[in-house]
TILO-396553 format. One record per residue (C-alpha): residue in three letters; x, y, z. Coordinates in Angstrom, 1 decimal. Example, Ala and Ser with C-alpha at 12.3 -4.5 7.8 and 13.67 -1.06 7.14 Angstrom:
! TILO-396553
  rest       u       v       w
   ALA    12.3    -4.5     7.8
   SER    13.7    -1.1     7.1
This chain:
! TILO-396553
  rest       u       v       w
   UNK   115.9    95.8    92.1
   UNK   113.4    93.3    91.1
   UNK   111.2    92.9    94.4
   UNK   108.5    95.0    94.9
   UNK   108.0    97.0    98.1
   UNK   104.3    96.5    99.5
   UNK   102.9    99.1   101.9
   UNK   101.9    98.2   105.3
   UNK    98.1    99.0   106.4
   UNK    98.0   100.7   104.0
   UNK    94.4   101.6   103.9
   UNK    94.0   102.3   107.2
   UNK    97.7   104.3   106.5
   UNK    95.5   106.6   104.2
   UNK    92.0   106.4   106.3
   UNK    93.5   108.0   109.1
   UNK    95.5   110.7   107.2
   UNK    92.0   111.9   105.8
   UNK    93.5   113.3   103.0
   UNK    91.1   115.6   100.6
   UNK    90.6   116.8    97.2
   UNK    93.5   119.8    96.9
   UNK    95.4   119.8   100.0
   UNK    99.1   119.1   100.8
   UNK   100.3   116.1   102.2
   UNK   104.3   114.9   102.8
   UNK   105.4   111.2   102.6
   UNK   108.3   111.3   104.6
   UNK   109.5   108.0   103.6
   UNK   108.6   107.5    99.5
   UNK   110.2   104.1    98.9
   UNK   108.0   103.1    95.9
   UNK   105.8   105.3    96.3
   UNK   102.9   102.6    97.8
   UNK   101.4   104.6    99.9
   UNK   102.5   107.9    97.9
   UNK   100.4   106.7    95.1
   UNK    97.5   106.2    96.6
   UNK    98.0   110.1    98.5
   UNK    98.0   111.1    95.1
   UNK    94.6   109.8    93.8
   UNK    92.9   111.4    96.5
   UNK    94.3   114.5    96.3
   UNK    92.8   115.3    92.9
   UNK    94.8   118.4    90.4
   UNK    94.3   121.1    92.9
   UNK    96.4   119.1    95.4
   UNK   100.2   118.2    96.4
   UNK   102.0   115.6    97.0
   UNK   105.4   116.0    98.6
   UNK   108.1   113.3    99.3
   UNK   111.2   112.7   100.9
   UNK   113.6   109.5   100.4
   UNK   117.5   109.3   101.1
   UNK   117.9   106.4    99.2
   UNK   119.1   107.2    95.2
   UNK   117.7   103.9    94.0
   UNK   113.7   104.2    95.5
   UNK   113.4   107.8    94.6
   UNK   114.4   106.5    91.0
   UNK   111.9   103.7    91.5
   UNK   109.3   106.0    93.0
   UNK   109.8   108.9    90.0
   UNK   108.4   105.7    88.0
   UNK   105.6   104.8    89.5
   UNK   104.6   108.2    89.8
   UNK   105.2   109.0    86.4
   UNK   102.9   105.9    85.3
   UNK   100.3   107.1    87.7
   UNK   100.2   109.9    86.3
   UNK    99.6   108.7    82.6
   UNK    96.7   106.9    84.3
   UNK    95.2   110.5    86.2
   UNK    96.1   112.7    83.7
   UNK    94.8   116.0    84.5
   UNK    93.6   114.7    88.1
   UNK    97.0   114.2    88.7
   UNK    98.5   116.1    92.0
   UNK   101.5   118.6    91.8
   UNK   104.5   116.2    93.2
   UNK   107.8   117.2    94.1
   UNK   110.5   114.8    95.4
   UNK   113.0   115.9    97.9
   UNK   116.5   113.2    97.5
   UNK   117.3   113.9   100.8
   UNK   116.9   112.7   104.7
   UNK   113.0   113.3   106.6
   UNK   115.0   115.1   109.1
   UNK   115.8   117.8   107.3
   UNK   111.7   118.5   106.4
   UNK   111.3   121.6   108.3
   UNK   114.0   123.6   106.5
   UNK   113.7   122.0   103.2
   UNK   109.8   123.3   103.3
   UNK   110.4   126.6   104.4
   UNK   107.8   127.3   106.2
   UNK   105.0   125.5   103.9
   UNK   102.2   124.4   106.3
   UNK   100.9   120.6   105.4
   UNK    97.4   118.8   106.1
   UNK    99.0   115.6   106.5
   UNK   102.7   114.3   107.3
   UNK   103.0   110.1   106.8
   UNK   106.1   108.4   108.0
   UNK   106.7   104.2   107.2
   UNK   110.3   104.1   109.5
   UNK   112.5   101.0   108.8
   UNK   113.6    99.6   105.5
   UNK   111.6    98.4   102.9
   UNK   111.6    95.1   101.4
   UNK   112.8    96.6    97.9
   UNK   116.6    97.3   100.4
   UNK   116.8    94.3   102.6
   UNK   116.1    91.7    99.5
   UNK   119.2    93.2    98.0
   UNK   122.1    91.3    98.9
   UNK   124.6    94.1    97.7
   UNK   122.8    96.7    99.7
   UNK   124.2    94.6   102.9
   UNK   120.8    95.0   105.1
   UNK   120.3    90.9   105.0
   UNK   122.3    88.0   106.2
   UNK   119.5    85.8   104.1
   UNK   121.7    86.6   100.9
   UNK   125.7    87.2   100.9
   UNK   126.4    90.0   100.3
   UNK   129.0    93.5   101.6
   UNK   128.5    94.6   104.9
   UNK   127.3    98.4   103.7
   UNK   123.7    98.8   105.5
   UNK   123.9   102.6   104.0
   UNK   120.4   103.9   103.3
   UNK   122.6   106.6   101.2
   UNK   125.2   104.7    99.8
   UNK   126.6   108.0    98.7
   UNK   127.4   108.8   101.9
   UNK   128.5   107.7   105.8
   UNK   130.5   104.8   107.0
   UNK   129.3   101.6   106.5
   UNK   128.4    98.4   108.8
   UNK   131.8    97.0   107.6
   UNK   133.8   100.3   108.9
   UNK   132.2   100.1   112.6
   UNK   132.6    96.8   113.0
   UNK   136.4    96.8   111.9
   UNK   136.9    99.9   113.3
   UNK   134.7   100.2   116.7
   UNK   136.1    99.3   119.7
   UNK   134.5    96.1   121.9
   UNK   133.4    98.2   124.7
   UNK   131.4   100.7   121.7
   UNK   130.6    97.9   119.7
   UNK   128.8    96.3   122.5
   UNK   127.3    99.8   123.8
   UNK   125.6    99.8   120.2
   UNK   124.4    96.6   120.0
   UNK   122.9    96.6   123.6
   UNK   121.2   100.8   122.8
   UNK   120.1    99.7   119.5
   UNK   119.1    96.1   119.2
   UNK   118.0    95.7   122.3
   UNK   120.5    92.4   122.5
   UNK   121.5    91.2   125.5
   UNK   124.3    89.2   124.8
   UNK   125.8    91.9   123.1
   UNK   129.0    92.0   125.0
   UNK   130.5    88.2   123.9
   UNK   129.2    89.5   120.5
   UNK   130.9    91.8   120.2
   UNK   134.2    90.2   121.6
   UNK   133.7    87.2   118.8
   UNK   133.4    90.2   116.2
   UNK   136.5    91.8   117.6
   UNK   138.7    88.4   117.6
   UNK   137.8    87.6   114.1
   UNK   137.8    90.8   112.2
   UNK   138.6    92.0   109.4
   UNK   134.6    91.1   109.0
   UNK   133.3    91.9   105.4
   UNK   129.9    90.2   104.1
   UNK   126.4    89.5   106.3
   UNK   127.2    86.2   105.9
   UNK   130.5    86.1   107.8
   UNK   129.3    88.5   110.5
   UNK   125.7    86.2   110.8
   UNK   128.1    83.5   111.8
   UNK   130.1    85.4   114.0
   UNK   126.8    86.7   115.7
   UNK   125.4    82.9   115.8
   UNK   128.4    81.4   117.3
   UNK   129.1    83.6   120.2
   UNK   124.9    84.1   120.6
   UNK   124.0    80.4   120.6
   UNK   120.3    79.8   120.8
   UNK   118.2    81.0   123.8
   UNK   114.9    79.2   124.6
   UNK   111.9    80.3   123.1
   UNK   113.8    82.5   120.5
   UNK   111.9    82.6   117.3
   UNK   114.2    85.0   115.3
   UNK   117.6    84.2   114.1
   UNK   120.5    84.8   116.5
   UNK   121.6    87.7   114.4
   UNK   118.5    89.7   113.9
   UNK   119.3    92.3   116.5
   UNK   122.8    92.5   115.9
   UNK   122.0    93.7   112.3
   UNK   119.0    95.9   113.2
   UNK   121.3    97.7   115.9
   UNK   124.5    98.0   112.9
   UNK   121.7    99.5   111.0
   UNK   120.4   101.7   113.1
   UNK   123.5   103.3   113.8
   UNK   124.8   103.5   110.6
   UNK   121.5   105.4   109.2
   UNK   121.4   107.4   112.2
   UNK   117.9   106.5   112.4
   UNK   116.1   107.1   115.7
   UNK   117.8   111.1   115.7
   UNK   116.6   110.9   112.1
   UNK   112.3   109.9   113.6
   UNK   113.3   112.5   116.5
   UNK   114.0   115.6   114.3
   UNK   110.9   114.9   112.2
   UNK   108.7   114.6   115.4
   UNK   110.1   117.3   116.6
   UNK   109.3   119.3   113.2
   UNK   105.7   117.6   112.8
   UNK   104.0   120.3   115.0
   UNK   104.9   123.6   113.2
   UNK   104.5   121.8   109.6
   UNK   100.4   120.7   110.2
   UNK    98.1   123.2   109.6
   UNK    95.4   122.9   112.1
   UNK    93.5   119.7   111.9
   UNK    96.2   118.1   110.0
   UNK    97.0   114.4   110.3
   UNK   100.5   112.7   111.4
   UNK   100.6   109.1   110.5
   UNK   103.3   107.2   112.2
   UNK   104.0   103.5   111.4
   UNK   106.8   102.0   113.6
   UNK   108.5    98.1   112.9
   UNK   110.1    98.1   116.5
   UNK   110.3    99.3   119.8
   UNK   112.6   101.9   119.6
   UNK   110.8   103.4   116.9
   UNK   107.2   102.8   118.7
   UNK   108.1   104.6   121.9
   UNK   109.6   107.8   120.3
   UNK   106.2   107.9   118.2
   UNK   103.9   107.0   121.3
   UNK   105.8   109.5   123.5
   UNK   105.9   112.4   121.4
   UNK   102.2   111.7   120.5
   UNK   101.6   111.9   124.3
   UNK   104.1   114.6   125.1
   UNK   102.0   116.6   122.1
   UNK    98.5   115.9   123.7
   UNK    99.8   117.2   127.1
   UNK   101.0   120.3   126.0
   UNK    97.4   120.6   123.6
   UNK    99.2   120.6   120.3
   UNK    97.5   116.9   119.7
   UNK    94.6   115.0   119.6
   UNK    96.0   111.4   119.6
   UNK    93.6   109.6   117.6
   UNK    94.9   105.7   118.5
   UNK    94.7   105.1   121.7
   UNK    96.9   102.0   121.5
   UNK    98.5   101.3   118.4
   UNK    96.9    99.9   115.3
   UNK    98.3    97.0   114.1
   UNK    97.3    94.3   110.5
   UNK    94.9    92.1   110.3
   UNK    95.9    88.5   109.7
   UNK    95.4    88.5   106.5
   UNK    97.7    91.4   106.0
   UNK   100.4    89.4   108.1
   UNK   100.2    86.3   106.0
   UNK   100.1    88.0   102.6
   UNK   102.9    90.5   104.0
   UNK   105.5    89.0   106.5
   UNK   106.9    92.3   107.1
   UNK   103.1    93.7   108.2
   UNK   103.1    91.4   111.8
   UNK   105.8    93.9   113.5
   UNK   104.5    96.9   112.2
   UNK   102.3    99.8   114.7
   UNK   100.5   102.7   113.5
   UNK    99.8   105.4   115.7
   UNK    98.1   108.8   114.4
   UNK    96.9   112.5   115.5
   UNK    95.6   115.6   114.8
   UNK    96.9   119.3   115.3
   UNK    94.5   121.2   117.4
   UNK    93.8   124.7   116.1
């Protein structure tokens, strides 16, 4: 990989975690360890730092980063200890270790769709995969060969939100076998056409919703919200940043559901979002939504 992956709002990210000299805070979603480094800093020797990633290649990427960091802090360096496995699985993998503060970035990060091989893109060739774990699962080539019109269209309606998705996915159907991005853009583009006012590429939520599926990712945020309250110690910080709407609402309503039941304190009453010049020096800041709370006692 030779892009690197640059954290969005990331100091308001960090602001609203509040994170102090020797506590213990989880970054559910390392990538390169952006906004993991700068955890780390703050939590000072007496802290720890603890972080989750599915993805072989950014936990490798991450251990790096950290490892330089750590050269740099030296004895103010945090305890950190990487878990190379799914967010969803944070409750039993911490066994019962209370946290002060639980971040989550959801989506993919720059450092996985600017690799064509990784199959997140149709801006570079590359194989249909779309794996976040490429050691495991079916890939974005299996379900589109393999998924029938009626569930192929199901998917792309539930999880990108497209509303052409049934001639979509008849065109992928009539011209399978379907094996790179930049076959299945096409496909997409030609049975899509152009509606008016549409400033994204035809194929943008045909992608998103192959990915989502394939990663499991919306039962992947729900475990970990589910999991968030009984991992916070009281007055600990969740930290939620969302890049669509499917994301947003299952952060925004279990934010709310938490309030109502007086397990939270939501601290953003409407979601934060970058300032411009965030979203011109980062593209991938202008979708992103960060929404935060505190555990009551």
């Amino acid at each position: 990989m030779t892009t690197r992956h640059v954290p969005v709002l990331l100091q308001i990210a960090i602001r609203m975690l509040n994170v102090r000299r020797g506590g213990v805070v989880v970054d559910a979603t390392l990538g390169n360890a952006g906004h993991a480094s700068e955890i780390a800093r703050r939590l000072g020797s007496r802290g720890k730092l603890i972080g989750f990633d599915r993805d072989p290649e950014a936990m490798e990427l991450a251990r790096q980063r950290l490892d330089a960091l750590r050269e740099e802090l030296g004895a103010e360096m945090p305890e950190v200890v990487l878990q190379d496995t799914e967010f969803s699985r944070i409750a039993e993998t911490l066994a019962g270790e209370k946290v002060d503060g639980l971040l989550a970035d959801f989506g993919v990060s720059s450092m996985q769709f600017d690799e064509a091989r990784r199959g997140f893109s149709f801006q570079a060739d590359g194989p249909l995969d779309m794996r976040m774990n490429p050691r495991a699962g079916v890939t974005a080539e299996q379900v589109v060969d393999q998924a029938g019109e009626k569930e192929l269209a199901d998917l792309i309606y539930e999880f990108g939100e497209e509303r052409r998705s049934r001639r979509i996915a008849r065109a992928i159907v009539r011209s399978r076998p379907v094996t790179t991005t930049a076959q299945l853009a096409r496909i997409v583009a030609g049975a899509a056409g152009s509606m008016k006012g549409e400033r994204i590429h035809p194929a943008t939520r045909t992608f998103q919703a192959l990915r989502i599926y394939v990663n499991a990712e919306l039962s992947e945020i729900d475990a970990l919200l589910a999991a968030a309250p009984e991992l916070l110690k009281p007055g600990g910080r969740l930290v939620a940043i969302s890049f669509h709407s499917l994301e947003d609402r299952r952060v925004k309503d279990a934010l709310r559901e938490g309030a109502r039941q007086g397990i939270y304190e939501v601290l953003t009453r409407k979601p934060v979002t970058a300032e411009a010049e965030e979203r011109d020096r980062n593209p991938r800041a202008r979708s992103a939504k960060l929404r935060a709370a505190e555990r009551r006692a």
